[in-house]
C-alpha positions as CSV (number, residue, x, y, z in Angstrom):
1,X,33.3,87.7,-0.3
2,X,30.5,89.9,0.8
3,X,31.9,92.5,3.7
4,X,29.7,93.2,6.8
5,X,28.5,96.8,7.3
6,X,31.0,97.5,9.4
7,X,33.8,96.4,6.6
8,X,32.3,98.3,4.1
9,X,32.0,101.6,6.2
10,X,35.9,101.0,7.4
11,X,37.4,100.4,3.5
12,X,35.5,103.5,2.5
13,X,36.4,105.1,4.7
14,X,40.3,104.7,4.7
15,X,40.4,105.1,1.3
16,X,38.5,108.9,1.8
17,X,41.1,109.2,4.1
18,X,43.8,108.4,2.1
19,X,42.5,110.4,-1.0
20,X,42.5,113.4,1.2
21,X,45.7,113.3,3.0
22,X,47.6,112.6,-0.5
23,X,45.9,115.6,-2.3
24,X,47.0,117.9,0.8
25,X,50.2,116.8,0.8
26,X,50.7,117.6,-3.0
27,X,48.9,121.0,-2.4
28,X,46.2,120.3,-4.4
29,X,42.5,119.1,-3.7
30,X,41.0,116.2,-3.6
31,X,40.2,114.0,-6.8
32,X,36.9,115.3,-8.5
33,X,36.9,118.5,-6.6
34,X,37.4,122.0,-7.9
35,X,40.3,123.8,-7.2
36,X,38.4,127.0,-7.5
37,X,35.7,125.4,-4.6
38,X,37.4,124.7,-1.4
39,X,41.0,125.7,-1.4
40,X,42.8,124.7,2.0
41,X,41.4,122.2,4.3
42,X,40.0,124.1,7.8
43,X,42.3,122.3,9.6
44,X,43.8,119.6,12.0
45,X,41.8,118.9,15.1
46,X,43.5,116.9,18.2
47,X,43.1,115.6,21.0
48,X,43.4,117.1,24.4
49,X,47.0,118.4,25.2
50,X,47.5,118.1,21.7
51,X,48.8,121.1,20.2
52,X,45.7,121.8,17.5
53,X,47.2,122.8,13.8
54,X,45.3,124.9,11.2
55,X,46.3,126.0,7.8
56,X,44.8,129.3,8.7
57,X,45.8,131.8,11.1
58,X,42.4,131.2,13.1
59,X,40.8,128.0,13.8
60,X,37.1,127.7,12.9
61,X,34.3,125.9,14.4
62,X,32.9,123.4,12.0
63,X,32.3,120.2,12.5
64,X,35.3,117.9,11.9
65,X,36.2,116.5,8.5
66,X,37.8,113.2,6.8
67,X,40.2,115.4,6.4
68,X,41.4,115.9,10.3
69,X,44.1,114.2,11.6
70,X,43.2,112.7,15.1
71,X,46.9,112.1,17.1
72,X,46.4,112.0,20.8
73,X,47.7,111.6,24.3
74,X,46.9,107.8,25.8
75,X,43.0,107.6,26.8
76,X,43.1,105.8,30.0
77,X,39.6,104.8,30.8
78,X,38.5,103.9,33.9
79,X,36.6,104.7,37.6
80,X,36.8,108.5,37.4
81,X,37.1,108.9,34.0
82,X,35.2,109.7,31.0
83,X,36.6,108.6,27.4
84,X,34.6,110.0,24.8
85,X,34.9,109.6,21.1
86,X,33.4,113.4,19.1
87,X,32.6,113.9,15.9
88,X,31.9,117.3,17.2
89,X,34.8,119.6,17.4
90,X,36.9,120.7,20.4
91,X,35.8,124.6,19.6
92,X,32.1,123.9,19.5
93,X,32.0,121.7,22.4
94,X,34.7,121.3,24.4
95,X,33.2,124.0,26.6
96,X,31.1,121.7,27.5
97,X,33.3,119.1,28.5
98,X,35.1,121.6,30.7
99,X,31.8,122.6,32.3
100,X,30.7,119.0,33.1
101,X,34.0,118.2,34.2
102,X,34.0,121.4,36.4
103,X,30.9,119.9,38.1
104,X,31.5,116.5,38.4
105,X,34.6,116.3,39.0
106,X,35.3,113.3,36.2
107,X,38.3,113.6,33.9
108,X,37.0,113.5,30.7
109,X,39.1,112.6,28.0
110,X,38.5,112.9,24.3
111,X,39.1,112.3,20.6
112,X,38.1,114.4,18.9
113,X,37.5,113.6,14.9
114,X,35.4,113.1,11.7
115,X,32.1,111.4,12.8
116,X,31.8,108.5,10.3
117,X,35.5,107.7,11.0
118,X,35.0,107.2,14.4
119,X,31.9,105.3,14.1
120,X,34.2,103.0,12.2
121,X,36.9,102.8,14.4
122,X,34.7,102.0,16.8
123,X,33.3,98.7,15.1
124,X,36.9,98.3,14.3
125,X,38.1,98.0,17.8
126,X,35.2,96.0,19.4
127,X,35.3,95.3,22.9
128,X,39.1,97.1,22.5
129,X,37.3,100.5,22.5
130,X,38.8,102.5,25.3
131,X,35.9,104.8,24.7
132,X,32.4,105.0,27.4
133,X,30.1,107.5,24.9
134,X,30.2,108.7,21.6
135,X,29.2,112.2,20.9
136,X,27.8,112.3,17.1
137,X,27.8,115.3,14.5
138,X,24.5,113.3,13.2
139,X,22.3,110.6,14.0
140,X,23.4,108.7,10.9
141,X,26.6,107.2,12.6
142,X,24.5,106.6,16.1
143,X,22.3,104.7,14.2
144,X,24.9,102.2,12.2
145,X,26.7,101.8,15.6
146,X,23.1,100.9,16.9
147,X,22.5,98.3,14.0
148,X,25.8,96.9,15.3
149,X,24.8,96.4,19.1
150,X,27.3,99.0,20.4
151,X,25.1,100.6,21.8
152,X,23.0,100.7,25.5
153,X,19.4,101.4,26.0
154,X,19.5,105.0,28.1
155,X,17.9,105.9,31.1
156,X,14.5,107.2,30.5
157,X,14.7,110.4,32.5
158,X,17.4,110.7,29.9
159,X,15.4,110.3,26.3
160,X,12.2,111.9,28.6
161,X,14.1,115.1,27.9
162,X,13.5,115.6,24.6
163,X,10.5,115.2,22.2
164,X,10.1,111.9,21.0
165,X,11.1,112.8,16.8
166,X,15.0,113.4,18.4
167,X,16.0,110.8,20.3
168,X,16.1,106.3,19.0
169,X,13.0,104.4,18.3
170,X,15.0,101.9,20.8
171,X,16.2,104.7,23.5
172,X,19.7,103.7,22.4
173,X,20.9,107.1,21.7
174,X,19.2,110.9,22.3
175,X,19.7,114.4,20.3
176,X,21.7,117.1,21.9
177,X,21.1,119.9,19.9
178,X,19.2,120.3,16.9
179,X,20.3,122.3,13.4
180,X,18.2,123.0,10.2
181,X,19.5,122.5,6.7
182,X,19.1,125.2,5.1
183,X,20.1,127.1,1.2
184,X,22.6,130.1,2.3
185,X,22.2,132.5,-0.4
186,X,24.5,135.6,-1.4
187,X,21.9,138.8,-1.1
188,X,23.7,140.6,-3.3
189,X,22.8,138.5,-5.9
190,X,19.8,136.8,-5.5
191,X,16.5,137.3,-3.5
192,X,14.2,135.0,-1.4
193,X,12.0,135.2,-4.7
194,X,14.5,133.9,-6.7
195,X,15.2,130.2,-4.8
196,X,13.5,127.5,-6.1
197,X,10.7,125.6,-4.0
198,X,12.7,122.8,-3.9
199,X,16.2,120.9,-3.4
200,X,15.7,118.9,-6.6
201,X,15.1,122.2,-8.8
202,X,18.8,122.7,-8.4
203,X,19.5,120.2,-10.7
204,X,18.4,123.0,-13.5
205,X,20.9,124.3,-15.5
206,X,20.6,127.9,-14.7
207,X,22.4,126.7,-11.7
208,X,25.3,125.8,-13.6
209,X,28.8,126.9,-11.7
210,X,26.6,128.5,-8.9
211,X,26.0,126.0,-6.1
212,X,28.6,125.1,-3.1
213,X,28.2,122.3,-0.8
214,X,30.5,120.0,1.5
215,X,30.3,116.2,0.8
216,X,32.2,115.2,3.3
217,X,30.2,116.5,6.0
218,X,28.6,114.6,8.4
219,X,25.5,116.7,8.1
220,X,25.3,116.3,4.3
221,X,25.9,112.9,4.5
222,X,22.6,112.5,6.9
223,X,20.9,114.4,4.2
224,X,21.4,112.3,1.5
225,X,20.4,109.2,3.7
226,X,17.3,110.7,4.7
227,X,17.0,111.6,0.5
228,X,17.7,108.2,0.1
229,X,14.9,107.0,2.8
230,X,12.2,109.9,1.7
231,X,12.4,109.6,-1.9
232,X,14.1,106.2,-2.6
233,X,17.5,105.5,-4.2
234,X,17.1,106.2,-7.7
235,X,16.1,109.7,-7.3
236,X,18.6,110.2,-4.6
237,X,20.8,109.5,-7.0
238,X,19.6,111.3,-9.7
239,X,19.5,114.5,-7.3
240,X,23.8,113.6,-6.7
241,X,24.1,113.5,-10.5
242,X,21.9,116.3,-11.4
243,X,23.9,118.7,-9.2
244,X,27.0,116.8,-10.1
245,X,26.5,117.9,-13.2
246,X,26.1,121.5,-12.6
247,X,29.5,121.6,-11.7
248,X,28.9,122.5,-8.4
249,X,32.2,124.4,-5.9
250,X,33.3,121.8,-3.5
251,X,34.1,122.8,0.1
252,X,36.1,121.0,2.9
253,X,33.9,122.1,5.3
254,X,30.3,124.2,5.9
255,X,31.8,126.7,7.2
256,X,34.1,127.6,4.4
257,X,31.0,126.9,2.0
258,X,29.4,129.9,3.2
259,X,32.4,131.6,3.4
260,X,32.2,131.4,-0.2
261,X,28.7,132.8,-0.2
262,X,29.5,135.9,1.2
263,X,32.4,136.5,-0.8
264,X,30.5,135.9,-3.9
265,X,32.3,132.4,-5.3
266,X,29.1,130.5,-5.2
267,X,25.1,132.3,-5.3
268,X,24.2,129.3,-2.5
269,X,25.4,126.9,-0.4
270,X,23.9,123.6,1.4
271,X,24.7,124.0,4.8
272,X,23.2,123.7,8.3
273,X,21.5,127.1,9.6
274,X,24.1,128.2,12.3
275,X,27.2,128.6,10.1
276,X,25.6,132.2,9.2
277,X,26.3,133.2,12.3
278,X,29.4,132.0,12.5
279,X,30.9,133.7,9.7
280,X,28.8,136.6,10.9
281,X,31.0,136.8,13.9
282,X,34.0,136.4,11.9
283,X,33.7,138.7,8.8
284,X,31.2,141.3,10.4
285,X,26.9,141.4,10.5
286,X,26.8,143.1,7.2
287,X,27.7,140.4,4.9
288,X,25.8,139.4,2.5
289,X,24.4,136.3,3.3
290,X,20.8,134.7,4.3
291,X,19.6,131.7,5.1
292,X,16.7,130.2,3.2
293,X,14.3,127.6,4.6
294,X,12.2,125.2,2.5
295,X,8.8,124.7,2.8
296,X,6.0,121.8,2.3
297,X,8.0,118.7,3.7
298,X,11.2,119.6,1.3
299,X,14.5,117.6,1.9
300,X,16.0,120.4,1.7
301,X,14.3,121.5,4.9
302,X,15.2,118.3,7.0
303,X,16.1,118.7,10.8
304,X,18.9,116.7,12.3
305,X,20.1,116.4,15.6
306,X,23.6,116.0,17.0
307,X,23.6,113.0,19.5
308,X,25.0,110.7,21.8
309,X,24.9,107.0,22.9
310,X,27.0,104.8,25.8
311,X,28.6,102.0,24.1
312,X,28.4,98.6,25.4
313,X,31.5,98.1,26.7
314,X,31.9,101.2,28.4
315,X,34.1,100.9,31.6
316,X,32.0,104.0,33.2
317,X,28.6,104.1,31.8
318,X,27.5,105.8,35.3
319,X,29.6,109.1,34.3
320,X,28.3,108.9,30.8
321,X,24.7,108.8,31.9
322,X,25.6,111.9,34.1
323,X,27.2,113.7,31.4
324,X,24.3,113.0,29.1
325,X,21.7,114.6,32.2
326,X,24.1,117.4,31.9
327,X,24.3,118.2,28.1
328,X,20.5,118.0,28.8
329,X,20.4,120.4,31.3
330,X,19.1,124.0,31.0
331,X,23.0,125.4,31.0
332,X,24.2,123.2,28.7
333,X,21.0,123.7,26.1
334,X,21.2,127.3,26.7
335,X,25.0,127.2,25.7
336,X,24.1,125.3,22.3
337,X,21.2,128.2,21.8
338,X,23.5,131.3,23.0
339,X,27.5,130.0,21.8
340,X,26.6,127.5,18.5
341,X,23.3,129.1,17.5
342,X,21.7,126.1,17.6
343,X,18.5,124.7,18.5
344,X,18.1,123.5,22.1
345,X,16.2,119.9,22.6
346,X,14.3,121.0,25.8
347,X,11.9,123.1,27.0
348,X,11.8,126.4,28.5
349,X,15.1,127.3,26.6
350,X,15.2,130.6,24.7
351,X,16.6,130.5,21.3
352,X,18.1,133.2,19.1
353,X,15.9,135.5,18.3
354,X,16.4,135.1,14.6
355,X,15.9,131.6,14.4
356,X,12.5,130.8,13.4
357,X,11.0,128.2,15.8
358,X,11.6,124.8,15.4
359,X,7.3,124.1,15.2
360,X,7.8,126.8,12.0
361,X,10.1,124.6,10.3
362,X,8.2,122.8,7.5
363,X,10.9,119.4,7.9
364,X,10.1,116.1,5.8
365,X,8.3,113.6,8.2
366,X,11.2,111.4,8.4
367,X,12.3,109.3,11.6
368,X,15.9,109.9,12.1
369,X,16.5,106.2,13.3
370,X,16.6,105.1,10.1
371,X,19.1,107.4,8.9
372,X,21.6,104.6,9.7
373,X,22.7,103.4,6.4
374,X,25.7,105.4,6.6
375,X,27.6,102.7,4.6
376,X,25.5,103.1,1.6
377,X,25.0,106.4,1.5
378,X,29.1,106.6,1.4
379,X,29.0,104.1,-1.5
380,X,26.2,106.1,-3.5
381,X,28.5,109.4,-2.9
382,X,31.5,107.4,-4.4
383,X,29.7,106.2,-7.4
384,X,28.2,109.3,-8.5
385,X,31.4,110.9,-8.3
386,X,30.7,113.2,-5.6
387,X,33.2,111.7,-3.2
C-alpha cells in the first residue's frame, strides 16, 4: 500500500516524536546524535494558560522542536475567536498575538508546537481542525498543507504587502518575517578568511568534529528541500552524508547550536542569522561569535520566510484575514526588526543596523513554493542517518 503525503509526513513524524520523548526520558539523546552535541532539550512549550516547562532555568526563544510537548486548554473556535495553530514559539510571537488581540478585541487562542507536526495534525484532523490560520516557522509546511487544499486564496491587499519572492505562487499563503541562513563561526578560532565559499566544502575533512547544526529544525529542514530543489536529490544527499560523516555536534535547537559556538564546542554552526543576537542578549555583546554570509547564489545563503495561511475550514476566516493585515502592519514588522532581529517583509521598515540588507544578500534563485516536499525531505534526513 502506497501512503498519501499526508500519511507519510504523519508516520514520520510520530516516530520522531517517539524517538525523542524515549531518549529524554532515559536521559540520554536521541539515536544517532552525539552526546557531546546537544545535551538537554530547550524545553516544553504549551499552550495558553498552560504552565510552560523548561529544563533550564530560563526559557529561550527558538523556534519549537519535535521535541515540545503541546498539552493545552480546550480551543473553542468560533464568532469572536481566533484559533491558531504556531510553529512559532509563544516567546518570539506571542507578543504579537497580545497586540492584535489588544486591538481587535478577538480572543485568540493558540497551540503552540513543532511546525511539521502541526502541519500534520492538521491533515490528520481534516475538516475536525478547530484551527482558522496556521502561523509557519517556514514555508516548507505552508506549502505541503497547500498541495493538500487546506488552504484559502488570501486577499490581495494581503500578499500586495510584500514582494512577490515571499509570499505563494497561488496567494495561498504570505511571509511574515524573513531570516537568512547563515555559518555562525567562533572568532576566536577562525576568521572570515578561513570559511569556505560554499556549503558543500564542508564536506572536507578538515571539518572533521567541528560543525554544529539542528536537524530537527524547521528552518534546516526548508534548507535541505530547497538543496534538494536547487541542486537535485543525489547531491543533496551526498551534502547529508558528507557532513554526516564529519561527525558533526547535533543540537536540539539553533539556538543551543550557537550556544555551542560561542563557548567553543563547535568552530560553526548552520543556523538562521538572528540567533546571534539572541545569545548576544543572553551571554553578553563580547562573545565570540559572527555570522558569515555566502555569496554567488550559495545554498548556504538561502532566505526563508516565516508564514501564514487560513485553512479551509476556518470557522472565522474574517479575524484571520485581520490578523494577517496586522502582522503586516508597520508595528508588527517593526517588532520582528526591533524584538527577533529579523527581517521585515514591507517597506519603509528600518532594520538592525547590523544586518546587511536583504538586496545584499547573494540568496539562491529559488521560489519558496516549491519548498513543499516536506515529506521527502523527512524521509531523505532518515535515510542518511541524520534524523
Amino acid at each position: 500500500m502506497k501512503l498519501s503525503f499526508s500519511g507519510r509526513l504523519w508516520v514520520l513524524l510520530v516516530a520522531l516524536a517517539a524517538l525523542a520523548l524515549l531518549a529524554a526520558a532515559c536521559g540520554e539523546p536521541p539515536p544517532d546524535q552525539s552526546a557531546e552535541g546537544g545535551g538537554q532539550s530547550a524545553g516544553e512549550t504549551t499552550g495558553e494558560g498552560a504552565t510552560e516547562e523548561t529544563t533550564s532555568e530560563e526559557t529561550t526563544s527558538e523556534e519549537t522542536t519535535s521535541e515540545e510537548t503541546t498539552a493545552q486548554e480546550a480551543l473553542t473556535p468560533g464568532e469572536g475567536s481566533l484559533v491558531v495553530y504556531s510553529g512559532r514559539s509563544e516567546e518570539l510571537v506571542g507578543p504579537v498575538f497580545e497586540q492584535f488581540e489588544e486591538r481587535s478585541g478577538v480572543d485568540v487562542q493558540v497551540r503552540y508546537g513543532e511546525t511539521a507536526e502541526l502541519a500534520a495534525t492538521i491533515l490528520e484532523e481534516g475538516e475536525n481542525s478547530p484551527a482558522d490560520l496556521f502561523f509557519a516557522q517556514d514555508p516548507g509546511a505552508l506549502g505541503a498543507l497547500d498541495d493538500e487544499g487546506r488552504l484559502t486564496e488570501l486577499p490581495d491587499e494581503v500578499l500586495d504587502a510584500v514582494p512577490a519572492r515571499f509570499r505563494a505562487d497561488d496567494g495561498d499563503w504570505v511571509g511574515t518575517s524573513g531570516r537568512a541562513r547563515v555559518v555562525a563561526y567562533n572568532t576566536e578560532e577562525l576568521s572570515a578568511g578561513d570559511l569556505p565559499d560554499s556549503i558543500f566544502d564542508f564536506t572536507d575533512p578538515r571539518w572533521e568534529g567541528r560543525i554544529g547544526w539542528a536537524p530537527t529544525n524547521g528552518s534546516f529542514q526548508a534548507f535541505v528541500t530547497a538543496l534538494r530543489v536547487l541542486e537535485g536529490e543525489d547531491r543533496a544527499r551526498a551534502w547529508l552524508e558528507g557532513v554526516q560523516a564529519n561527525d558533526p555536534f547535533v543540537y536540539p535547537d539553533n539556538l543551543t547550536a550557537v550556544e555551542g559556538v560561542a563557548s567553543g564546542e563547535v568552530d560553526v554552526a548552520f543556523v538562521n542569522h538572528y540567533y546571534l543576537f539572541q545569545v548576544r542578549e543572553e551571554e553578553g555583546e563580547d562573545i565570540p561569535v559572527r555570522n558569515y554570509y555566502l555569496k554567488d547564489g550559495d545554498p548556504g545563503a538561502l532566505v526563508l520566510a516565516a508564514g501564514a495561511g487560513i485553512l479551509d475550514g476556518a470557522e472565522n476566516p474574517q479575524a484571520a484575514e485581520e490578523f494577517l493585515e496586522y502582522v503586516l502592519s508597520e508595528e508588527a514588522q517593526q517588532y520582528f526588526a526591533d524584538e527577533t532581529h529579523e527581517y521585515p517583509l514591507i517597506e519603509g521598515v528600518e532594520i538592525d543596523e547590523e544586518l546587511p540588507p536583504l538586496s545584499e544578500i547573494q540568496s539562491p534563485n529559488v521560489d519558496l513554493s516549491n519548498l513543499d516536499d516536506l515529506g521527502g525531505t523527512l524521509e531523505l534526513l532518515q535515510e542518511t542517518g541524520v534524523l
